[in-house]
Each structure stands twice: as structure tokens, then as C-alpha cells.
N, C-alpha and C positions, 0 to 999 in steps of 0.2 A: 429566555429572551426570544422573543418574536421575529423569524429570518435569521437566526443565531445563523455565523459562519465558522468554525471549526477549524482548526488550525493542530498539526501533530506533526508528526518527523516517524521515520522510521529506519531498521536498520538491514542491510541481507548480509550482515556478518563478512565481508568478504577481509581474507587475511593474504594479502598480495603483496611482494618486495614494495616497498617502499620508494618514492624518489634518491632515496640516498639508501638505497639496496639492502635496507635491512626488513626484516619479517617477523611481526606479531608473534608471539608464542601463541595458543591458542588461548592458556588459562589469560594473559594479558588483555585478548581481543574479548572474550566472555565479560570481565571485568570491566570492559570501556562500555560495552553495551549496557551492562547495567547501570553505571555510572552518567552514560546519555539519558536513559530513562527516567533517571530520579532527578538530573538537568532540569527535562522538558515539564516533568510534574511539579518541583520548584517555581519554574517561571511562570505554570499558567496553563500549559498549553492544555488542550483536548482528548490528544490519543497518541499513544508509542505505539508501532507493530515492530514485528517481527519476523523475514521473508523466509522459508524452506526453500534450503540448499543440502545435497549431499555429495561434499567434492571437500576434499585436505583442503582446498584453499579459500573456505568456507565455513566457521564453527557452528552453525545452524539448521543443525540436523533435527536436532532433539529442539525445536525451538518452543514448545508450549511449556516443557521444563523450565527455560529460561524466560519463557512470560511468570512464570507459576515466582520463580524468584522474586522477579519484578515487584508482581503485583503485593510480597510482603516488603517488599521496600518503598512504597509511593503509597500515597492517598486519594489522588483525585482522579488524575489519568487514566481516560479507559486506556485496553489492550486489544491488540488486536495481532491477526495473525496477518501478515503481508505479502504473500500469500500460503493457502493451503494447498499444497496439489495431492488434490483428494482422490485424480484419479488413478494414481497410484497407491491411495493408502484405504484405511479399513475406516467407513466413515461412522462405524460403530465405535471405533475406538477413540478416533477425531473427536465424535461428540462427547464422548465419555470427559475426553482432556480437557473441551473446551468449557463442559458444564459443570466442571473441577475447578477450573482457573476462575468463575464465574462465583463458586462461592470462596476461594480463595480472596478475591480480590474485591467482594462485598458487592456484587453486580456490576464490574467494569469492564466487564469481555466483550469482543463483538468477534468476529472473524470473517475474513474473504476467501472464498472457495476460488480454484482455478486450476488449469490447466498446466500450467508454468513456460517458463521459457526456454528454460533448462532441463533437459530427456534423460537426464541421468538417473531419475527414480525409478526409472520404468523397467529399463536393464536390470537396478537393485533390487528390486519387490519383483521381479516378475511377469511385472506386465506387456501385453504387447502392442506396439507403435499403431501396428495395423489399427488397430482399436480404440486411436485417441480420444474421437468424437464421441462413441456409445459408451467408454469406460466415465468417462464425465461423466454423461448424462444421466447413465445410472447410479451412479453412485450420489451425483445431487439430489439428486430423488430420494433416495434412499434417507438419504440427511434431512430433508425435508420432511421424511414420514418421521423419523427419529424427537426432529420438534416437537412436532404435533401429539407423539403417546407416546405414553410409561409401557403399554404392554404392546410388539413390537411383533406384526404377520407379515411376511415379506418372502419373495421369490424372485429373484434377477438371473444372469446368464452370468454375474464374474464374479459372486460373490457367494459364499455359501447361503443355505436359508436357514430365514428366521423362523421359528416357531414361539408363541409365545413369549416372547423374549422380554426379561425385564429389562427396561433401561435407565441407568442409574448412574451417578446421582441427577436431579433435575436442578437446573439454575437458576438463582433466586430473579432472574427477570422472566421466568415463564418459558420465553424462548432467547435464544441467543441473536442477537442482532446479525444478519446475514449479507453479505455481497456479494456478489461475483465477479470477476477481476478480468478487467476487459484490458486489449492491447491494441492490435488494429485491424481485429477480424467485424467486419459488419454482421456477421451473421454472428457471432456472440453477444455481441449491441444489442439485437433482435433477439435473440433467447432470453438476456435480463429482462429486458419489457417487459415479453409476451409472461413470462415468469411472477412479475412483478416485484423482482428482488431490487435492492438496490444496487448501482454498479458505481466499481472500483476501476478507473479509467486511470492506465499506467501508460503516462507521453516522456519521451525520451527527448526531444527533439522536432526542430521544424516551423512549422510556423503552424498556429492556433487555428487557422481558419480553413487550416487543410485533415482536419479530424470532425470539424465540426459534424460530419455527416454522422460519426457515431452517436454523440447526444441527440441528435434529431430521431434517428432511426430508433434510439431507446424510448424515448418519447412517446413518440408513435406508437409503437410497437403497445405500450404498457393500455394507452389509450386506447386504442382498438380491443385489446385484451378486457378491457374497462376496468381500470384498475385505479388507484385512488390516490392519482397524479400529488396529491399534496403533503402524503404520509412516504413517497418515494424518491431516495436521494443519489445523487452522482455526486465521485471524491476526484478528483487530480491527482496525482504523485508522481514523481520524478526526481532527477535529479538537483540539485540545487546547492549554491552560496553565497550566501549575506553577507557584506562587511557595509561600514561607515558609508564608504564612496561604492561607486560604481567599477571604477579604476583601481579603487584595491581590492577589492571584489575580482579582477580579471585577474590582479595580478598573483595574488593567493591561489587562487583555482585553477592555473592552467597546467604547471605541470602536474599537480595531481592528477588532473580530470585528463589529458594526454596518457599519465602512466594507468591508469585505471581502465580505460575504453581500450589503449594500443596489447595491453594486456589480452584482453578476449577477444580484440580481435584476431590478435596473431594465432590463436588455438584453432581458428576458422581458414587460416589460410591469407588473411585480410587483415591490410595494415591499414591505421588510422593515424592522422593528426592532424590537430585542430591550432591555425596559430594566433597570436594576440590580437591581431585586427580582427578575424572572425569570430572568436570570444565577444570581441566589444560589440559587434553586430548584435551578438544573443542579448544584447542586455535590451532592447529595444522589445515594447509591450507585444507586438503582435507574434514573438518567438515565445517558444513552449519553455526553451530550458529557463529554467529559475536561477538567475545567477544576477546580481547587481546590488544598489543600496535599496534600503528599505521603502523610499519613494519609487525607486524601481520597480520591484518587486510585486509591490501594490498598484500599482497599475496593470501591472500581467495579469495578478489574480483579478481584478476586475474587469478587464477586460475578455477573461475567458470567462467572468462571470457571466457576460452579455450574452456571449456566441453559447454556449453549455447549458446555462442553469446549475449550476452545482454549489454546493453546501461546505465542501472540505478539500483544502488543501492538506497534502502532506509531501514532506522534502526530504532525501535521502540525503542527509549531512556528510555521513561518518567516509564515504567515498577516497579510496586512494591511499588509504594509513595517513589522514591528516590530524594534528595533535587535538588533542581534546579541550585545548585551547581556543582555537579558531571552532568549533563545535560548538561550545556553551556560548563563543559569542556568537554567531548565529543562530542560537536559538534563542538568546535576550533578544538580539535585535528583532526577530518572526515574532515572540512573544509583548513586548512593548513596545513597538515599531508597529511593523505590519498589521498585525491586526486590530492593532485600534484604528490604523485608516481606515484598511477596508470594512470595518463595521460599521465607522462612520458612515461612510457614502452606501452603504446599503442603506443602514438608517432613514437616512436622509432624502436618496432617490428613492423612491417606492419602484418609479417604474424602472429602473434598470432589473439589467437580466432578462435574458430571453423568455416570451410567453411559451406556454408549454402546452 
């Protein structure tokens, strides 16, 4: 379909006490994740990922393992990684997993490359902080060369060389559909462009029109580079919850979404909380977080549709240890709901969405 918009969920595995103080076992939390993903592939949707975390209170280490699961349990849903922080890992082996999972899952792979938000790999593999910025960029590169050939000459400053190197297996799409996973650095905006990769634009919060500059800057960016504005796409993700109303939508989600944010923040030093009148604010179009009914909801997405130009949403359901109950209804309701509006009024309005 012509302006298809895309629509997926994904998960960062996160296994935290609970509102009533109980804690996933890990085989339990592995289990629900797989069980969202065959959810999301039943109802329709587009894409499940998968975020890399290595932390006890997180089962998502080994997460291409648990795509490689997935993808023999579902049919239609590509996969994706949510992200990869490749700059701690070997992106010879990345690609090896991801152009595994790629014939595993009959071409449904794609993955996002990033940096992360969470430092704890780098400590575990050995990498050093100092080197955030160069250890990316060489190693996207790297990945990049890896697309491109089977036989494989390379020489970087962090990685061993390559000589001749076979690389193997290759994925039945040729190459693997690629991202980069942007948060709120402008100058990472400006490297997908000039790149020409497509970017993975992860909003937590705030209001829509105060990020805009990153879509613009990628924009830009890709343009000046001369790159082929109409084969290059921007995702959304975040957090999010759908129910019927809007009001039980707030009312469902707040102490979750309290015990899950007060959680990481207190590890930082920093207390958080959010109370029910400021929940009700977020439900309003021009706020990022995704939380309200399904007429709600669509209006965010198209309304950021305006300001961004972007192709895909995706929503972080699983958040906080909420039952897998409130989960598959949210993703019926994003799945027959949401996105038959907003595909309607794309449809429909030609000119919506920002010119690029």
C-alpha cells in the first residue's frame, strides 16, 4: 500500500517488583515476551522488537536468541532489534545473528543500531566510555561494509582485522533493513541523514514540537548528502497505554508507569512522580507520551505525523509488570482501532505530513 504507516510494539524486557511487590521470575518474563509477540502477529500488526539490556533486572541480554524464538513462532511480523548497542559488541557477530534470524524468520528481520542509554555493556565487554563516539562509528561502518560483501578487508583501531573474511550466512533480503536509533542528540539526527540510514526516533516525553528539530535536521541532513528522500524513513517509540476511554487509560497506567520511571530514577539519585491530573494532561495531541483511547492516540500519531514525516509507530506496552491482560488489549485496540484511523486520514489527506 502506497504511504503505508506501520504500527508495532516492542519490549526492553524489564523485570522490576511489581505494584504489589512481587517480581517476574525470569523464565515467566521470557515467556510473556514471547507471548506479546505472537499477540501482536495475530492482531495484524507490523513489527515486534526486542531492546538489549544487561542488568538482573532485565532478561534481554541474549535478545536475537529470543527474536530467533519468536520469529518460529509468528508468520507475518517482521523483527527487529530495539535496540543494538553495537558499540559494545562484535558487529561481525551482530550481523552473523541478524542474517540468522533473517532466514529463520523467511525475511522478516530488520534491526536498529545505537549507542544505548544504559553504560552497562561497556564495563561488561570492555569497552571504554572515553570512546563512546569513535567506538559507534566504527563499528557502524564496519556493519555497513559487512552488508555490502561476502568477502570481508577491513582494518579499524577497536576491533581486530579482517582479512579475507568469509561472511556468512547472507539474508534472504540481500541486506538487512537498517536504523539508527536516535534520542535527543542533534548531532546523531545529523549522522542518520548525512548516512542515509533510516532513523529510529525514541521520545519519552514532553511535547511533540519541542523535538521537532531532530526530524528536520535528519531531513536536511540526508538532502544535502543527496540521498533518496522517498526510500528513507523515521519510526517513534515510546512509552504507551490504550484502553477504551481516555480515563481508564489514566487510571490503569499510573501506578505502573510511577512504579517503573521511580524505579530508575531512584538508582540515579532522582525521585520521580507523576500524579493523575498530570497523566490527564499527556493524553492531549500535542504530548509525546502515548497514553489515552484509541481516538486519542490517533491524533498524536498524526499529529506528529505533521511535525516529523514519519512511517512508524511503535509502543512500549509491557512496562511496569502489567498483566498480559491489559497488553493484548492494547494492542487489539492500536491494531483495530488506531491504525485504521490513521491510515484513513493519511489516505485521504494527501497533503498532510510535513514536506521533506
Amino acid at each position: 500500500m502506497k504511504n503505508k504507516f506501520e504500527f508495532g510494539v516492542y519490549s526492553l524486557g524489564d523485570r522490576i517488583p511489581s505494584i504489589n511487590g512481587q517480581t517476574a521470575t525470569a523464565k515467566a518474563r521470557v515467556d510473556e515476551i514471547i507471548e506479546i509477540a505472537k499477540m501482536a502477529d495475530q492482531a495484524g500488526l507490523d513489527i515486534f522488537g526486542i531492546g538489549e539490556h544487561h542488568r538482573l533486572d532485565f532478561v534481554t541480554s541474549s535478545y536475537a536468541m529470543l527474536l530467533a524464538g519468536i520469529a518460529r513462532e509468528t508468520r507475518n511480523i517482521k523483527l527487529t532489534s530495539a535496540l543494538s548497542v553495537i558499540s559494545t559488541a562484535d558487529p561481525v557477530r551482530v550481523y552473523e545473528d541478524f542474517a540468522t534470524l533473517d532466514l529463520l524468520s523467511n525475511g522478516r528481520t530488520e534491526i536498529i543500531l545505537g549507542r544505548g542509554a544504559f553504560l552497562e555493556s561497556f564495563s561488561l565487554f570492555g569497552a571504554d566510555l572515553k570512546n563512546y563516539d569513535k567506538l559507534f562509528m566504527e563499528k557502524l561502518e564496519l556493519f555497513q561494509q559487512l552488508q555490502d560483501q561476502e568477502i570481508v578487508n577491513w582494518k579499524g583501531k577497536y576491533r581486530s582485522e579482517l582479512q579475507n573474511a568469509q561472511i556468512s550466512p547472507r539474508p534472504i533480503q540481500g541486506k538487512i533493513p537498517l536504523w539508527i536509533g536516535v534520542g535527543g542528540s542533534p548531532a546523531s539526527a545529523i549522522r542518520a541523514g548525512k548516512l542515509g540510514v533510516n532513523m529510529a526516533l525514541g521520545l519519552l516525553s514532553g511535547q511533540a514540537e519541542s523535538v521537532k528539530h531532530l526530524t528536520d535536521l535528519y531531513w536536511q541532513a540526508a538532502k544535502e548528502a543527496e540521498h533518496d528522500l522517498s526510500i528513507l524513513r523515521v519510526s517513534v517509540s515510546g512509552h504507551a497505554h490504550i484502553a477504551e476511554t481516555g480515563e481508564k487509560a489514566v487510571r490503569e497506567f499510573l501506578s505502573y508507569y510511577n512504579q517503573y520511571l521511580s524505579y530508575f530514577m531512584k538508582e540515579r539519585g532522582q525521585h520521580f512522580s507523576v500524579s493523575e491530573e498530570q497523566l490527564i494532561q499527556q493524553r492531549s495531541a500535542e504530548q509525546i507520551l502515548a497514553i489515552g483511547s484509541p481516538d486519542e492516540i490517533s491524533e498524536k500519531i498524526l499529529y506528529q505525523y505533521e511535525l516529523f514525516g514519519h512511517s512508524r509507530f511503535m509502543g512500549q506496552l509491557d512496562i511496569g509488570g502489567q498483566s498480559l491482560v491489559k497488553v493484548e488489549k492494547a494492542i487489539d485496540l492500536l491494531a483495530n482501532k488506531v491504525a485504521p484511523i490513521v491510515q484513513k486520514e493519511i489516505n485521504k489527506n494527501k497533503n498532510i505530513g510535513r514536506s521533506k
